[in-house]
N, C-alpha and C positions, 0 to 999 in steps of 0.2 A: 162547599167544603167548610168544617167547623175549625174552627179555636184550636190549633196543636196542645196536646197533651204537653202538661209543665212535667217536668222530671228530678228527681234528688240528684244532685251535682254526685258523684263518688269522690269518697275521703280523697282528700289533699287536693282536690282541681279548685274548689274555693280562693283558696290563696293562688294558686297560676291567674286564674280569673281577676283577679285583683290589682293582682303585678301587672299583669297586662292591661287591663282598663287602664291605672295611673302609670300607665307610660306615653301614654297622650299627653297628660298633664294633671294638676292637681283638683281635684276634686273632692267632695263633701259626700258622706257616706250615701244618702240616697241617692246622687247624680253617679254613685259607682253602681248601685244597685239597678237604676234605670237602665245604665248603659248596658249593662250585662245582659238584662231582658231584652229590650231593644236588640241588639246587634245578635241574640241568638231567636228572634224572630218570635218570641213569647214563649220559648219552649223553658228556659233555664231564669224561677224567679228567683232570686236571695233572700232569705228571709231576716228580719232586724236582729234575731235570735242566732243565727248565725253568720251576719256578717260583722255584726259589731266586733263579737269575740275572736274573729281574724284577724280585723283590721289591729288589734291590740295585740293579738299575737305577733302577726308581720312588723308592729314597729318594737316591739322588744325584744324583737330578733334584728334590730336598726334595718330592715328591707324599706322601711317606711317614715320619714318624719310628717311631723304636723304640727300646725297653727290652727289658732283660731282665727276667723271673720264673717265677716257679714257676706250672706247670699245676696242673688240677685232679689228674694222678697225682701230682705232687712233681716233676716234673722241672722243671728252669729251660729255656726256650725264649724266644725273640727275640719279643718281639709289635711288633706294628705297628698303627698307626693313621693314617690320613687328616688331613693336614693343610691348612691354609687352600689352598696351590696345588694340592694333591691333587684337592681337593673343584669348583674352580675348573676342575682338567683333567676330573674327572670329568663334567661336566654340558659340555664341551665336544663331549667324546672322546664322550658318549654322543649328543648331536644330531647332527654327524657320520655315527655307524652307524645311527642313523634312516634319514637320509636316504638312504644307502648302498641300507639295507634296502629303502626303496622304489624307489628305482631300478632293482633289479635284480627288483623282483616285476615291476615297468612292463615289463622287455625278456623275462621268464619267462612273464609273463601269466597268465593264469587257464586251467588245464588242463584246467576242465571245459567250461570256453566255446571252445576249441579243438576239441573232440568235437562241438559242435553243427552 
């Protein structure tokens, strides 16, 4: 079996993605990017072009503070963390794509009960 097919996230899931990565803890824009990939098994990549200009969005929306420091190479990079309204939208933005989610299985239905 091959390499799952990467897919364009749909407007606004960027930012849930995000919220929810940094509610682990703080992390530096590529370790949010990996994690995303990773944990959706290489289907969903970020790209620099789009994650930068979230993570900027979410914290001038205060969902997100940040420092600077040093990674584990030595390099300094911008980390971010989940703040009180961060956490707040997070558990919003996430019921929401719940419900989203069943709504659209309700109108997709069950494909094997279709066959029958």
């Amino acid at each position: 079996m091959g390499a799952p097919a990467q897919t364009d996230l749909p407007q606004g899931t960027l930012d849930l993605l995000i919220l929810r990565v940094l509610a682990l803890g703080p992390m530096h824009g590529y370790a949010i990017a990996r994690r995303i990939q990773q944990t959706s098994r290489e289907v969903l990549a970020v790209q620099q072009g789009s994650l930068y200009p979230a993570l900027h969005r979410l914290e001038n929306k205060g969902a997100l503070s940040a420092d600077w420091k040093l990674t584990d190479t030595g390099r300094e990079a911008k980390f971010y963390r989940l703040t009180a309204r961060g956490r707040t939208r997070l558990e919003s933005e996430t019921a929401n794509w719940r419900q989203l989610v069943e709504a659209v299985g309700l109108i997709l239905g069950d494909p094997e009960g279709e066959r029958r």
